[in-house]
N, C-alpha and C positions, 0 to 999 in steps of 0.2 A: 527634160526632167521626168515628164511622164515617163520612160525607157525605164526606171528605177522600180516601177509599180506594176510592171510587166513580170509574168512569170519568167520569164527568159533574163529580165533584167536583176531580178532576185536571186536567182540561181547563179547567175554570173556574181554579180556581187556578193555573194556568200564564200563563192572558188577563190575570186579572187583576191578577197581582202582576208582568208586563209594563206595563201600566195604569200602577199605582201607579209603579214606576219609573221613568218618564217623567214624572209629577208631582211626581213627590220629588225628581228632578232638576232641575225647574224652583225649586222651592223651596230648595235645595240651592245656588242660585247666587244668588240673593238672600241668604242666609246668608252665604255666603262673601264678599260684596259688602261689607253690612256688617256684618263680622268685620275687616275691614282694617286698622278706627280701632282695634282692639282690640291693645294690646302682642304683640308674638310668642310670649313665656313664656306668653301666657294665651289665643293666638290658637286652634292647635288642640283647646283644651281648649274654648273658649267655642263652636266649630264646633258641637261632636260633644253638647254640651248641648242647643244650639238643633234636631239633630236631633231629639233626643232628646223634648223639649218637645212638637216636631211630631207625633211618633208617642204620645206621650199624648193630647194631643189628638185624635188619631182614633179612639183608641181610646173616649176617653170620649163623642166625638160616634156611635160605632157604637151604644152603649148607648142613645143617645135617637132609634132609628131613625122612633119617630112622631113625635116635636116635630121632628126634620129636615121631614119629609112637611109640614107645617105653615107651614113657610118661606115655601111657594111660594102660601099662601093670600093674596089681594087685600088688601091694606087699602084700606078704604071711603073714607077720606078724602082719601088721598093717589089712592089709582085713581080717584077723580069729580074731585081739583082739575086733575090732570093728562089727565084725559081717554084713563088705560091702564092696564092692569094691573100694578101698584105693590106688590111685595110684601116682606120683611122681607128674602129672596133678593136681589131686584132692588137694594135701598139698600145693603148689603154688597158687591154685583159693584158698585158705580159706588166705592163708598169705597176697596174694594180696588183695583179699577182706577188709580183718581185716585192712590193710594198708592204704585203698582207704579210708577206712569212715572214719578213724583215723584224714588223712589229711584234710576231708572236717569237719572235728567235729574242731579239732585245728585252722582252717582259719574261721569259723563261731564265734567262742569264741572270734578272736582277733578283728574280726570288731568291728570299732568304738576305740580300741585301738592303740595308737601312740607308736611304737617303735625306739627311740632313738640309732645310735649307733657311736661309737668314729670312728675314722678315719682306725687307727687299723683294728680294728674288720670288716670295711669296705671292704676292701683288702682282706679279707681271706672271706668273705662268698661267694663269685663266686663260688668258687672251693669245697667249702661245701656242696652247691646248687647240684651242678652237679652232685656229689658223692651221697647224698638223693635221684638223681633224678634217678640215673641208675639203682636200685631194680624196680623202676615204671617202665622206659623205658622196661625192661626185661620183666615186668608181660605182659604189653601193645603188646609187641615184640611177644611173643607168642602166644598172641590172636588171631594177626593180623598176625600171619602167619599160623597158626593151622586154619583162617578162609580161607584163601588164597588156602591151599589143599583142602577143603571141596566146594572151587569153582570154581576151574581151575589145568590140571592138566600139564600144560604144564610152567616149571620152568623159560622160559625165561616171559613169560606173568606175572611171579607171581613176579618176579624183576622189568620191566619194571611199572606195576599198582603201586607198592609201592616205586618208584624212582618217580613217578609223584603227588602221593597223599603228599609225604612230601612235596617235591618244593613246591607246592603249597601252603601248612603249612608253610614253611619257610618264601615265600615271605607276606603272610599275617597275619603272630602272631604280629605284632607287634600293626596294626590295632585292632585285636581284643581286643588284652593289653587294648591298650588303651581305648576301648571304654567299655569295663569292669569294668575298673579301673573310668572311670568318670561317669558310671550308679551304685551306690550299688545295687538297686533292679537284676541287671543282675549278678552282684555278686552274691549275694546270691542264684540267681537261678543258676550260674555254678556251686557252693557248693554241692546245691542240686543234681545236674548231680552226679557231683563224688561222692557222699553217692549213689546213685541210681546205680550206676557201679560197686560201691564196693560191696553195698547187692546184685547184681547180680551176680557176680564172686562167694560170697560166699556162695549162696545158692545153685550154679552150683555146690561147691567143697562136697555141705553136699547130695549129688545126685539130686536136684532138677532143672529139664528141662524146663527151660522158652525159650520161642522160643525169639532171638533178637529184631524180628519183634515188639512183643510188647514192648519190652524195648524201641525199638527208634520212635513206636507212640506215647509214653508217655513220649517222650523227645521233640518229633515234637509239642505237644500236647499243653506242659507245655509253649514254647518259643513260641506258637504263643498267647497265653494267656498273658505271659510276654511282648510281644510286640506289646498288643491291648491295652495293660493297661500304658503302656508308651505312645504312640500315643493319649490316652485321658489324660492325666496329660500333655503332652504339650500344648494341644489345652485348658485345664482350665488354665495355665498357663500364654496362649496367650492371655487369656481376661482380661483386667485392672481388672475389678467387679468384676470376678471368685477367680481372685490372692487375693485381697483387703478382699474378705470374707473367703479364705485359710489361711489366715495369722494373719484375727480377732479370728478364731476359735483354731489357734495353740497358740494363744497367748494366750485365754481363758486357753484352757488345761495344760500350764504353770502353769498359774495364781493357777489354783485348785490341780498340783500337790506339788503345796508347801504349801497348805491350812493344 
């Protein structure tokens, strides 16, 4: 525990539970994605579970820090049929992959569609949810803790970083939900994320080395773009004239697509 009050142990713990942050938020929006199907009386509660879930799971993957190590070992069979190294790692980053875009392809398709459900079916999709969401938790879990050895090697700092990076996911998914859920355009850019996480996972798993770096400039990149273009749609918004000739033009392209 003293390791935590070390300057070395501080500076780590500050990197790394930055680190974590930015993985739990990617996880975080997958969550919230599908949490949607999920009734509203049980929507925030079912979020902050599936957090929750997550951050057990890292925990208990922290405790098997050598069977982690072990992941990355060949399998013999699959590394000779396929002619590369094939390992327990590798077939998780392609299933998680194939998973990630799967989810962001299915929640892009459904925009703009309303799903209807009985009272029934209401009651049981919580616990549906959860159970979808644990294969993700898992993929997310060992990313975020396979990233954790590669940046600190001292196991109480790697608990500590990822006990503070959820809380902090906890206490504000709901905020994000929400303001998700009342921007489509930011929709569709979390969509985006998650396709973009998933083709990264699984180009990882087919050998290919994209350093993270770039992956999260081009996520920095994309949301400051997304929220330069929001910021000019309120302010045309804000103007009576602006709105007045927004709205002659939409009504125009109405007009012509039923020509």
């Amino acid at each position: 525990m003293e390791e935590l009050f070390t300057a070395k142990g501080i500076i780590g713990l500050l990197l790394l539970t930055l680190v974590e942050l930015v993985l739990v938020v990617d996880n975080a929006l997958v969550i919230i994605l599908q949490c949607k199907a999920v009734p509203p009386s049980h929507r925030a509660w079912t979020e902050r579970v599936a957090l929750l879930q997550g951050a057990l799971i890292r925990i208990a993957l922290l405790t098997m820090l050598s069977w982690l190590s072990a992941l990355a070992e060949p399998i013999p069979f699959f590394s000779h049929a396929f002619e590369m190294d094939v390992s327990i790692r590798t077939l998780i980053e392609l299933a998680g992959g194939a998973v990630l875009m799967w989810i962001a392809i299915q929640h892009y398709n459904e925009i703009g569609h309303h799903h209807h459900h009985t009272r029934t079916k209401e009651h049981a999709v919580w616990w549906k949810v959860l159970l979808q969401l644990l294969g993700v938790n898992v993929i997310f879990s060992l990313d975020s803790v396979l990233s954790a050895m590669g940046t600190v090697d001292s196991y109480t700092v790697m608990v500590t970083a990822v006990l503070i990076s959820v809380v902090v996911l906890i206490s504000a998914v709901g905020a994000v939900s929400r303001i998700i859920e009342g921007n489509p355009n930011l929709k569709v850019f979390a969509l985006s994320l998650v396709f973009l996480i998933g083709g990264f996972l699984f180009a990882e798993g087919l050998g290919a080395h994209i350093e993270k770096s770039q992956l999260y400039a081009a996520m920095g990149f994309g949301l400051f773009v997304q929220l330069a273009y929001m910021n000019k749609r309120n302010k045309l918004y804000s103007n009576p004239v602006e709105t007045a000739k927004i709205e002659s033009l939409s009504d125009a392209l109405s007009e012509a697509e039923k020509l």
